[in-house]
Structure formats: structure tokens, C-alpha cells
C-alpha positions as CSV (number, residue, x, y, z in Angstrom):
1,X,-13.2,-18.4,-3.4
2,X,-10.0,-20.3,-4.8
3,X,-7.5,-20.3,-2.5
4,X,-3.7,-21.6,-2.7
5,X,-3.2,-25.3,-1.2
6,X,0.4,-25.9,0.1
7,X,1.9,-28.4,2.6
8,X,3.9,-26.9,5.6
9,X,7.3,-26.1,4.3
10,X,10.3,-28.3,5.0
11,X,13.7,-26.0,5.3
12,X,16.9,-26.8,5.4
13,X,18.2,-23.3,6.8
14,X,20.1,-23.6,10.1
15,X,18.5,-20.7,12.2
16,X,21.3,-20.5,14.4
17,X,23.6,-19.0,11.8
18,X,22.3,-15.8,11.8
19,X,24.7,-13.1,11.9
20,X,24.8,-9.5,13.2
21,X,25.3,-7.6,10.0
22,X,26.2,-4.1,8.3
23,X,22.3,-3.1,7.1
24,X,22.7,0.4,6.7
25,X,22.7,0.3,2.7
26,X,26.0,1.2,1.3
27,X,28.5,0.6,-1.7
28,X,27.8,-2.9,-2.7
29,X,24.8,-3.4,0.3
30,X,23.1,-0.8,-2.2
31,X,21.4,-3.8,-4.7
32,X,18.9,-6.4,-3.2
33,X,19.1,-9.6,-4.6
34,X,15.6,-11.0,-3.6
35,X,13.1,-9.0,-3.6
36,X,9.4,-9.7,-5.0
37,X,7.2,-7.0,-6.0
38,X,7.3,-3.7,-5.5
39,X,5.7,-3.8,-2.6
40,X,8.3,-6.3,-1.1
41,X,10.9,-4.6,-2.5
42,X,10.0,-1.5,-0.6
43,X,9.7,-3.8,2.4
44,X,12.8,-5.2,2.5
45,X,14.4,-1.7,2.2
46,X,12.8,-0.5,5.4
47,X,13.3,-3.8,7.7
48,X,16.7,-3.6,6.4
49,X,17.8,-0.3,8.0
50,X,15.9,-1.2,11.1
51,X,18.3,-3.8,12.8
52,X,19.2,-7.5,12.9
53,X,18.8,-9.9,15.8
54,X,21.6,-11.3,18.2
55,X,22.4,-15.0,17.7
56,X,20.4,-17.2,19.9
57,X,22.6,-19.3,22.8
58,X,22.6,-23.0,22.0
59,X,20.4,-23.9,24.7
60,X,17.5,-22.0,22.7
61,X,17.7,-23.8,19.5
62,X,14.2,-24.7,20.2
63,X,12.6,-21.7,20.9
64,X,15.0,-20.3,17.7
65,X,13.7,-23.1,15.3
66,X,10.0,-22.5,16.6
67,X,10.8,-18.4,15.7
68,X,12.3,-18.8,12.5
69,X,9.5,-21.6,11.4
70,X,6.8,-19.0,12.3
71,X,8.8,-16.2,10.0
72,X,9.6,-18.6,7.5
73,X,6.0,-19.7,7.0
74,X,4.2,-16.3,7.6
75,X,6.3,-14.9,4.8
76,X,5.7,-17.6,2.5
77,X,1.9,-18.1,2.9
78,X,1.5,-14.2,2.9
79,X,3.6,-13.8,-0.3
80,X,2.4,-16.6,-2.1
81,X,-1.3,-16.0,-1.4
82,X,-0.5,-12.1,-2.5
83,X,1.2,-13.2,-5.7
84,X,-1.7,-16.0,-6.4
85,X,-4.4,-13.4,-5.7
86,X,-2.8,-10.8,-7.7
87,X,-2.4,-13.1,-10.5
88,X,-6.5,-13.9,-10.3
89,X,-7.7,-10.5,-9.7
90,X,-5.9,-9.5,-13.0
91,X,-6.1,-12.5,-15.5
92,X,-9.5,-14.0,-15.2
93,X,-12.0,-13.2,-17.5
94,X,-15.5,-12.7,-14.8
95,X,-19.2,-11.8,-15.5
96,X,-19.0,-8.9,-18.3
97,X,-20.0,-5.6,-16.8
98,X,-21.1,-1.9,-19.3
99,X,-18.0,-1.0,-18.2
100,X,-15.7,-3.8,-18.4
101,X,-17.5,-6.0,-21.2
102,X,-14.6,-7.9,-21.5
103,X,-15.0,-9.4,-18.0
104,X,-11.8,-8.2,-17.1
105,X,-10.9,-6.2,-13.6
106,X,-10.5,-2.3,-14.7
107,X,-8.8,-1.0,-12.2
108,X,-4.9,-1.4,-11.6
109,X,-4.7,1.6,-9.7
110,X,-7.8,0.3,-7.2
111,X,-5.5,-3.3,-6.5
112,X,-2.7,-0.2,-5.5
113,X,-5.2,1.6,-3.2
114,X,-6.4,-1.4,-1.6
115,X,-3.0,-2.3,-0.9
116,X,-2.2,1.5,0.7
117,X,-5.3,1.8,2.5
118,X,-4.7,-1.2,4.3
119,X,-0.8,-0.2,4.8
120,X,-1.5,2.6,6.5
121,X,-3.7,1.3,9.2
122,X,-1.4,-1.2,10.2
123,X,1.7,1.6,10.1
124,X,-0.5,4.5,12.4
125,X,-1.0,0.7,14.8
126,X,2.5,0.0,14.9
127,X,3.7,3.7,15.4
128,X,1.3,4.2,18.3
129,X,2.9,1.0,19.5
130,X,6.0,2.0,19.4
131,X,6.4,6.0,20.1
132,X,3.1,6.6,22.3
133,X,1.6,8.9,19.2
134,X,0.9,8.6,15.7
135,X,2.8,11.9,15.3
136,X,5.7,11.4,18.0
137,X,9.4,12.0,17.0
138,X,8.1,13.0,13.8
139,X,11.6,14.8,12.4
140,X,11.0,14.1,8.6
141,X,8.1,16.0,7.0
142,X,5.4,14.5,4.5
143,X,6.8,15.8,1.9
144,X,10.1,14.3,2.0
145,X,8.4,10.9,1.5
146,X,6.5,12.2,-1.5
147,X,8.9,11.7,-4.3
148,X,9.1,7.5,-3.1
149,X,5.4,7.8,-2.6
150,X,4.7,8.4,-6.4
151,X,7.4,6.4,-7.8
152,X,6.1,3.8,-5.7
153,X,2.8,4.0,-6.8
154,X,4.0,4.4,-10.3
155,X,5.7,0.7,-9.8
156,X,2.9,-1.0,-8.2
157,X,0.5,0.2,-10.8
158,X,2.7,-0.8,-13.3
159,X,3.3,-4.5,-12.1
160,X,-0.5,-5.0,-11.7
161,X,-1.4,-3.6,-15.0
162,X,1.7,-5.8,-16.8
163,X,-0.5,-8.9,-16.0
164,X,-2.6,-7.9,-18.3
165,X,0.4,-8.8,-20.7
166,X,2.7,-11.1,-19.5
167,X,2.3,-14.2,-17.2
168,X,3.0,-14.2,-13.7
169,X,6.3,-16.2,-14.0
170,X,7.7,-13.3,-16.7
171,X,7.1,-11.3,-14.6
172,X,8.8,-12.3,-11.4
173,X,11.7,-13.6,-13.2
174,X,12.4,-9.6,-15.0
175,X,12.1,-8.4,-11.5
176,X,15.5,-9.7,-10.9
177,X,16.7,-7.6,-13.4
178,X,16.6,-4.6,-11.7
179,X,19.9,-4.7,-9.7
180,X,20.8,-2.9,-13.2
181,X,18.5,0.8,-12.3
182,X,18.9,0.1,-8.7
183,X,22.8,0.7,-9.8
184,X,22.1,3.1,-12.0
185,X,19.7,4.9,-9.1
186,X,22.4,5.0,-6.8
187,X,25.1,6.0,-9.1
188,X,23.0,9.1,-9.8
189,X,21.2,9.9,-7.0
190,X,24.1,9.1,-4.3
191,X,26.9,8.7,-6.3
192,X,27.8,5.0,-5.2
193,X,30.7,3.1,-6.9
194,X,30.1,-0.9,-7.5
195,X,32.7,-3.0,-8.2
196,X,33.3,-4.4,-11.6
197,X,31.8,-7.8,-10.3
198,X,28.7,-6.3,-9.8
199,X,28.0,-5.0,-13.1
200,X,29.1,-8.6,-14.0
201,X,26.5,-10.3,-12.0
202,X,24.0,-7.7,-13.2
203,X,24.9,-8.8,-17.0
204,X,24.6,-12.7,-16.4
205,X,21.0,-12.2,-14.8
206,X,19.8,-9.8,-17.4
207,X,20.5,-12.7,-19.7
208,X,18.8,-15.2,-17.7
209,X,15.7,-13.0,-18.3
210,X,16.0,-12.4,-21.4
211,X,16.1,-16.4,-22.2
212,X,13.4,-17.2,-19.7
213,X,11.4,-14.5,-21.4
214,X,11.8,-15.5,-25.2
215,X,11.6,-19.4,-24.2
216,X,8.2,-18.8,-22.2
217,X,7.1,-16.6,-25.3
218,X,4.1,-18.6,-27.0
219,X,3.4,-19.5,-30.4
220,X,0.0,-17.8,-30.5
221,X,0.6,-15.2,-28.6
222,X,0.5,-11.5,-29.7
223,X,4.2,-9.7,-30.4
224,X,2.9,-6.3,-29.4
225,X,1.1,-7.1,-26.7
226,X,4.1,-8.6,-25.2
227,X,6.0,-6.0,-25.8
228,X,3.6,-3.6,-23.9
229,X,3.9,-6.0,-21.1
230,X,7.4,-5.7,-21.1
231,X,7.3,-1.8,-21.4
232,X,5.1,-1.7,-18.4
233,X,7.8,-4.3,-16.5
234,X,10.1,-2.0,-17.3
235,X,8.5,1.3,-15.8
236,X,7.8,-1.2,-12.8
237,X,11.4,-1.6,-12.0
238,X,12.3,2.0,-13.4
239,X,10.6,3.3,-10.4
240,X,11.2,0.5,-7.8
241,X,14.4,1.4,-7.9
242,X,14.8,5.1,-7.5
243,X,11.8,3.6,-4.8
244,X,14.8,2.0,-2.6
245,X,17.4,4.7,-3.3
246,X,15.2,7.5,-2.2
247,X,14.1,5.9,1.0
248,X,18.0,5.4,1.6
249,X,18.8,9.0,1.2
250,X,15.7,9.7,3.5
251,X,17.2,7.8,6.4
252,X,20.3,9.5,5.6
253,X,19.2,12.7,6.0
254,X,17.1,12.8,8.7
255,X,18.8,9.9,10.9
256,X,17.9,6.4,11.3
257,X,17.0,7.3,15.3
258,X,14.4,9.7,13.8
259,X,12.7,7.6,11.2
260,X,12.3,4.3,12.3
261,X,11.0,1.8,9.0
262,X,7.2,2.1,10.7
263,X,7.9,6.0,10.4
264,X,8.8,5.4,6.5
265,X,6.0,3.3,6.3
266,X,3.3,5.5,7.3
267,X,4.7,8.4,5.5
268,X,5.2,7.3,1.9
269,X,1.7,5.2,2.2
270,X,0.4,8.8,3.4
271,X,1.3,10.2,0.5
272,X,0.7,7.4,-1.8
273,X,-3.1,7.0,-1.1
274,X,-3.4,10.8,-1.6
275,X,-2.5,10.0,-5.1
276,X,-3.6,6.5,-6.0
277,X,-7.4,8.5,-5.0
278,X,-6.7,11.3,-7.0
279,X,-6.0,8.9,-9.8
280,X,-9.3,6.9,-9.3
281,X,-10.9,10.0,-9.8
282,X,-9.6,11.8,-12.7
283,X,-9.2,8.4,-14.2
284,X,-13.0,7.9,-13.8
285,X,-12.6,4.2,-12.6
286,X,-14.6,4.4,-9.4
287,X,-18.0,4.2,-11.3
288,X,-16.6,1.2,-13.1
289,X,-15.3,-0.7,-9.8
290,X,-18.6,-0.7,-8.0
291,X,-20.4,-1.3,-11.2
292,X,-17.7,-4.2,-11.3
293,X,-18.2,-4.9,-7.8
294,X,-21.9,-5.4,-7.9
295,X,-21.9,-7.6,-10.3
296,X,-18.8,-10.0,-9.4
297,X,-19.0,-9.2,-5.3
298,X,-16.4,-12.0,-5.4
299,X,-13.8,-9.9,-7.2
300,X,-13.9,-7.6,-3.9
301,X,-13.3,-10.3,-1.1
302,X,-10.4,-11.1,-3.7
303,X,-8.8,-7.0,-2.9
304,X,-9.5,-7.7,0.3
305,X,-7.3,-10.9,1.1
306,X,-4.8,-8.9,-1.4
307,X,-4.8,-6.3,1.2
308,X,-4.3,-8.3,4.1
309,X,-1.7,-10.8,3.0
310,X,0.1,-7.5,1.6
311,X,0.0,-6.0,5.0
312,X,1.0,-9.3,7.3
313,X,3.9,-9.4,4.6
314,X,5.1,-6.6,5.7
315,X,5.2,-7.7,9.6
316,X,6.6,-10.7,8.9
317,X,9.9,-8.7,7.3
318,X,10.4,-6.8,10.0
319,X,10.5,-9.5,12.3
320,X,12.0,-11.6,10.6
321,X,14.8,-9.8,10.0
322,X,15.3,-8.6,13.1
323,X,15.1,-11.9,14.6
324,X,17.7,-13.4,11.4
325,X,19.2,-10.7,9.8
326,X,18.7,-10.0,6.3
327,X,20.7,-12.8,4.4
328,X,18.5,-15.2,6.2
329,X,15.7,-13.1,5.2
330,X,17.1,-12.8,1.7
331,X,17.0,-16.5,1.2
332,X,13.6,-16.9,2.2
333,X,12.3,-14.5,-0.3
334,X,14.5,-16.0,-3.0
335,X,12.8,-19.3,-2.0
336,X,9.5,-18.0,-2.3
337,X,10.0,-16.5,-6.3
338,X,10.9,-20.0,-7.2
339,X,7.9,-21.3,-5.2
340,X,5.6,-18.9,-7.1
341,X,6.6,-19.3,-10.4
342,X,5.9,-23.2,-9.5
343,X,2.5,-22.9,-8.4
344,X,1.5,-19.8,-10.5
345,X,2.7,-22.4,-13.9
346,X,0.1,-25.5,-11.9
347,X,-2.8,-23.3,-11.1
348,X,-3.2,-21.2,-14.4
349,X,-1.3,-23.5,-17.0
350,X,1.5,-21.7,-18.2
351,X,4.2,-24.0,-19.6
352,X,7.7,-23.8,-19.0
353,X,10.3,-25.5,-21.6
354,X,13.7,-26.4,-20.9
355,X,15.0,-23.3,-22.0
356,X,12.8,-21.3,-19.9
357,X,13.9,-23.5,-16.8
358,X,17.6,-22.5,-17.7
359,X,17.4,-18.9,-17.7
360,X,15.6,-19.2,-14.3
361,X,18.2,-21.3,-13.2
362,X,21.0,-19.0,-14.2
363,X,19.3,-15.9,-12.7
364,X,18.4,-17.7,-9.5
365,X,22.3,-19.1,-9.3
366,X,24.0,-15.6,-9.4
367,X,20.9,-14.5,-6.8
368,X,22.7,-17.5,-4.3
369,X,25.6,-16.8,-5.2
370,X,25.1,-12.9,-4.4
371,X,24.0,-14.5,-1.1
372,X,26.5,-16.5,0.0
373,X,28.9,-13.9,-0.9
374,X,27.5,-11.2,1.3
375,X,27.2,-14.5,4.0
376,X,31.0,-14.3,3.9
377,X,31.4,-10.4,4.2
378,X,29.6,-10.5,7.2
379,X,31.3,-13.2,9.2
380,X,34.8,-11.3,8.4
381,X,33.4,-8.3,10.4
């Protein structure tokens, strides 16, 4: 089973600057500048309203650089292993089945259950942790997590299923290009204002996608099948961002003291593998996975580790940002998309051209530079 080889990673950040800061999401706090998958993405939006740590004293820089080490690391092994394992599940050609003679996985929407199934086990662990009973404090009702829970879905499916199309590296570079729906979400669903800077910033990284995408564009590659890769991308951020901007209106309805982000957890993945099931069936694609299965048993430990690094993700976020804040965690998960798209282009060969390399670098520059500025916001408070 191929797994991703990296060395302990060296960082610069200095974990005592770690600020107390505003995370209820609001006016400009609305758009998240680093977010990976729809998965993370959904993450980061529920560690985000749960709190940030105080800054340690000096006299436990230490014990603070052992801390933020541990979330550092745990975030970028479980991430990159996710990404890497996503990437194999849904690109490599394995032993032909009836079903699947092309030797290709069939089943987006299984990689989605895996994922939920998994999700809501370690959610029902941590809420019985936490409140003494899976159902204690339980103010908002299921259904008030099912419109996330299907747009949710609707994302994931559709960022599994654009592999299929696009490479990995596409793909996590046109995530960044949803701060555009996630302003259009809010706009509509809230009724935020952004600043003119914003829509700015929005512009200038919607360009650096479009240039990485065209320069990593091969010569024998097929135009429509791009384009449906594309089309699916663009369903994946669609929903990812009316995702974030539901959950937001959630909390604000029903209080952040009465839905706590393992709360949101469990109920949207609730929801979620109600449908992502119902979909197996009508879709007919549980014959085809255990025939799949059977014959490539390999495939399935693959789902699994998907599941689990999925899952540890999402502890890591929580505590790290409630040990850091969520700039600190911000910068970590920028790190890790530039980290991915390097070891995704090593391990499966896609080429990058200097033109690619200066859209990346022109959307990952306005992502710092989103950053820093919320960095300075914060320390004025």
C-alpha cells in the first residue's frame, strides 16, 4: 500500500504570537482564505466559531513549541495523506471488474460515505465527552442541518468525481477561487457588505487560476473532458460555499452556547449519510463496490486510511485553533496546498511550467497577503 514519504517539517512560525481574535464570522471574517477541500473547508468553519487559545507566558515557550509542533504536524500528515489517498483512489487504473472494466473506482459518492460514516463516530465520541449525552443541550433540530448536509455532500461528491478530469494540483489551486460564491453566499443569504478590496483580491486570485489552469492544460489532453472537470469544480465550490454560510446562519440562530462545532458536526454528518446511502442505492453502485472490492481488496484499506486521516483532520483543527487562533491555523493550511500540489506533481507526474508556477504564486501571494492583513486587524483590537 503506497504511502506518502515526508521528513518532519521545519517551520518558521513563532507560536508565541498567537492572538485572541474576533471568530465569530462577520463582514470581511465571512471569506476563508485557506481552506482545502470541502471537507476542510467545512472544518475550518466550525473550529472557527468555537474559540481561540490565550497566549502562552514566556516561561512556556517550550511546552508552546512542543503544542504547536504536534498541531502543525498532525494537520499536515493527516491532510496530505487525505489528499494523496484521494488522488490514488480516484486516478489509478486497478484490476478491471464487469462493472468497472475500465479499472477505474466507481463510486464518488462511496469515498463521500466513507468519509461521513467515519465523521460521525468520532462527533457522537466527542459529544459524549463533552456534554455527558449524545443528545444533551440539543437546541437545534436535525433538520436545521439538512440544507448544509446536502450541499455538503453535493461538494464532496463533486471534488472526488472532478479527479476523474482534472489533476490534483487544478484542482486545489480553483479551490481558492471560491472567496468569489462564498461572497456571493453571504451577500444573499445574510446580506453581508465586503469592501471594494475584497472583490479586488477575489479578481487577482480568479486570475491566478485561470493561468495555472490553461498553463497546466496538456497538449494531448481532451478539451471536453476538461471542461467537465471544471464544471464539476465548479459545483464543488457552488455548494461549499453556501456549505460555510449556512452553518454561519445556524450558529446564529440557535446560539453559539447551544451548538457547539462537535454539535454541528454530528448533525450535518447525520443528515449527510442519510443521503450519501440513499444515493448508493438508487444509484445502484453498491453491487459494483463489493464487486470492485473483491477483486482489488486493496482499493478498500485505501477508503479506509481516507476515512481516518479525514477524521484526525478534523481534531487536529479544533485544537489547533483553539490552542493558535485561526490565522495561525490559516497559515498552516495554506502551507499544506502548496505542499500537496508539490508532492501530488512528484508522485503521479504531472508537470508544472513556468506559467503554471506564476499563477500559483499570484494566488498563493493575495492568500498571505489576506493573512497578514487580518494579522494586523486583530492586534488593533
Amino acid at each position: 500500500m503506497p504511502v506518502t514519504k515526508r521528513s518532519a517539517p521545519k517551520t518558521q512560525q513563532e507560536p508565541m504570537v498567537s492572538p485572541k481574535v474576533e471568530l465569530a464570522n462577520r463582514g470581511s471574517d465571512n471569506i476563508s482564505v485557506a481552506s482545502g477541500d470541502e471537507d476542510e473547508r467545512k472544518n475550518e468553519t466550525q473550529a472557527l466559531v468555537g474559540g481561540g487559545g490565550p497566549i502562552a507566558p514566556p516561561s512556556d515557550f517550550a511546552k508552546t513549541a512542543g503544542r504547536f509542533l504536534f498541531c502543525f504536524t498532525g494537520l499536515q500528515v493527516s491532510y496530505l495523506t487525505w489528499g494523496y489517498m484521494q488522488e490514488l483512489i480516484m486516478t489509478t487504473t486497478f484490476t478491471p471488474t464487469p462493472s468497472a472494466p475500465d479499472g477505474r473506482f466507481p463510486s464518488a459518492a462511496f469515498c463521500v460515505f466513507s468519509n461521513r460514516f467515519l465523521a460521525i463516530i468520532v462527533a457522537m465520541i466527542a459529544v459524549r465527552i463533552k456534554h455527558g449525552s449524545i443528545l444533551q443541550n440539543n437546541v437545534a433540530p436535525l433538520v436545521a442541518f439538512a440544507p448544509c448536509a446536502l450541499s455538503n455532500t453535493m461538494s464532496s461528491w463533486s471534488q472526488y468525481a472532478s479527479l476523474r478530469y482534472v489533476s490534483f494540483p487544478v484542482q486545489t489551486v480553483f479551490k481558492s477561487s471560491k472567496i468569489i460564491p462564498v461572497m456571493v453566499m453571504g451577500k444573499f443569504l445574510k446580506g453581508t457588505n465586503y469592501p471594494y478590496s475584497q472583490y479586488l483580491e477575489a479578481l487577482l486570485i480568479t486570475v491566478g487560476v485561470a493561468i495555472f489552469s490553461i498553463a497546466s492544460k496538456s497538449s494531448n489532453s481532451d478539451t471536453t473532458t476538461e471542461i467537465i472537470g471544471l464544471l464539476f469544480m465548479c459545483t464543488y465550490i457552488t455548494f461549499d460555499s453556501f456549505t460555510s454560510q449556512w452553518q454561519s446562519k445556524v450558529y446564529d440562530k440557535y446560539g453559539k452556547a447551544n451548538v457547539d462545532p462537535y454539535q454541528m458536526m454530528l448533525g450535518v454528518n447525520s443528515s449527510a449519510i442519510v443521503m450519501t446511502t440513499m444515493g448508493l442505492i438508487a444509484g445502484g453502485d453498491i453491487p459494483k463496490i463489493i464487486e470492485f472490492f473483491q477483486v482489488n481488496p486493496n482499493v478498500l484499506q485505501y477508503n479506509i486510511i481516507t476515512a481516518i486521516t479525514s477524521a484526525s483532520g478534523q481534531l487536529f483543527i479544533y485544537t489547533t485553533i483553539k490552542e493558535f487562533g485561526p490565522i495561525v491555523f490559516t497559515v498552516i493550511m495554506t502551507t499544506r496546498q502548496m505542499m500537496s500540489i508539490c508532492i501530488s506533481s512528484i508522485l503521479f507526474g504531472h508537470t508544472m511550467t513556468w506559467k503554471a508556477a506564476v499563477g500559483a504564486t499570484l494566488v498563493f501571494g493575495v492568500l498571505f497577503y489576506q493573512i497578514r492583513k487580518k494579522y494586523i486587524a486583530s492586534q488593533r483590537k
